[in-house]
C-alpha positions in Angstrom: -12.4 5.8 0.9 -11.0 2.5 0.4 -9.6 1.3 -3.2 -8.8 -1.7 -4.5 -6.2 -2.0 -7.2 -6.1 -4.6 -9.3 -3.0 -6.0 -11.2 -2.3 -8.1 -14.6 0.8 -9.3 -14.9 2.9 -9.8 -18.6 4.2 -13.2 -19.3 7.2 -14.5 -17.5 7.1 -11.4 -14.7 8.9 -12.9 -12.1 12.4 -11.5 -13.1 11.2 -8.1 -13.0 9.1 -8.4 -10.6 11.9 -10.1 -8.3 14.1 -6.9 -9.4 11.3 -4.8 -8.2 10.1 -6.0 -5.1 12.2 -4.3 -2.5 10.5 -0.8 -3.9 7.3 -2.5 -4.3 7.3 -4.0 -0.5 8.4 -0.5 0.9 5.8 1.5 -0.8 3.1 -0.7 0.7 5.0 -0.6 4.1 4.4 2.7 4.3 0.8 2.2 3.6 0.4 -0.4 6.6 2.8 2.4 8.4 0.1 5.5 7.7 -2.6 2.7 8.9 -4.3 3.1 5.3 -3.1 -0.6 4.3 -6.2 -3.1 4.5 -4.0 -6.0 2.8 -2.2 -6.7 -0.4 -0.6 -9.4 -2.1 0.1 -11.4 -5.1 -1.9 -13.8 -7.1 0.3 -16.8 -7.6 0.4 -18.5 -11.3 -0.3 -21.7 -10.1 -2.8 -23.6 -7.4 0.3 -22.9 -4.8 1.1 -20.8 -2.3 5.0 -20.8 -3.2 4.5 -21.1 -7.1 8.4 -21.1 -7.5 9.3 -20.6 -11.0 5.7 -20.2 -12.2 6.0 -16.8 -10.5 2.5 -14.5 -10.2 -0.4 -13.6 -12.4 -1.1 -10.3 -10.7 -1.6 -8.6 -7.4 -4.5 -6.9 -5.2 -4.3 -3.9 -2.8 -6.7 -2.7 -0.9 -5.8 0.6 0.5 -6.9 3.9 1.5 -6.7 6.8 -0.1 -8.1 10.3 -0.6 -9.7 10.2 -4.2 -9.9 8.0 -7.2 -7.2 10.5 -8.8 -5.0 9.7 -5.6 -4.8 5.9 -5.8 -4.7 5.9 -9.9 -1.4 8.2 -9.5 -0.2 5.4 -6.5 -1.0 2.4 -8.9 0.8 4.1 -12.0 3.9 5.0 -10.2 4.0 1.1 -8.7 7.9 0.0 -8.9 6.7 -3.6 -10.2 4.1 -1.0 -13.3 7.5 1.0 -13.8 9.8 -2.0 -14.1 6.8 -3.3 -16.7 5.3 -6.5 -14.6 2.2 -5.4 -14.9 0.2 -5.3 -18.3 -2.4 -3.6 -16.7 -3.8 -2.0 -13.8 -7.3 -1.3 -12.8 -8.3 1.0 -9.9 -11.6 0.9 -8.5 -13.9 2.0 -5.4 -14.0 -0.4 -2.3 -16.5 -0.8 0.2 -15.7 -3.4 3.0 -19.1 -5.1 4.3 -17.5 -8.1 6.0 -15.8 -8.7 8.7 
């Protein structure tokens, strides 16, 4: 079933989040690798698609996995939730309808 996983971000994230990122990028690289990645990204701060020094507000990924359980455990073990980017995390149930 797909998840989506939805991500808060403290204040003033983007130096841990920029400290992060390589992790972060290769845990969802092996997502699109397994096929189970439907897409992920960040939200940017501003009305921007580069938001520079603003940095992000949070993040969504939609994804694939075998349980609830499974992509709570995924979410919480994050590199950008370990180096404390995120505030908070929400995990829920995703149903594609469209396309």
């Amino acid at each position: 079933m797909l998840y989506a996983i939805i991500s808060e971000d403290v204040k003033n994230s983007l130096e841990r989040r920029l400290a992060a990122r390589p992790d972060h990028l290769a845990r969802l690289e092996e997502l699109r690798d397994e096929g189970r990645l439907v897409l992920a990204g960040p939200h940017p701060a501003i009305d921007s698609e580069d938001p520079g020094e603003a940095g992000f507000s949070g993040s969504l990924v939609v994804a694939e996995f075998d349980s609830l359980q499974e992509a709570q455990a995924w979410a919480d073990a994050d590199p950008y939730m370990i180096a404390g980017a995120y505030a908070k995390v929400a995990v829920k149930p995703f149903r594609k309808v469209l396309p």
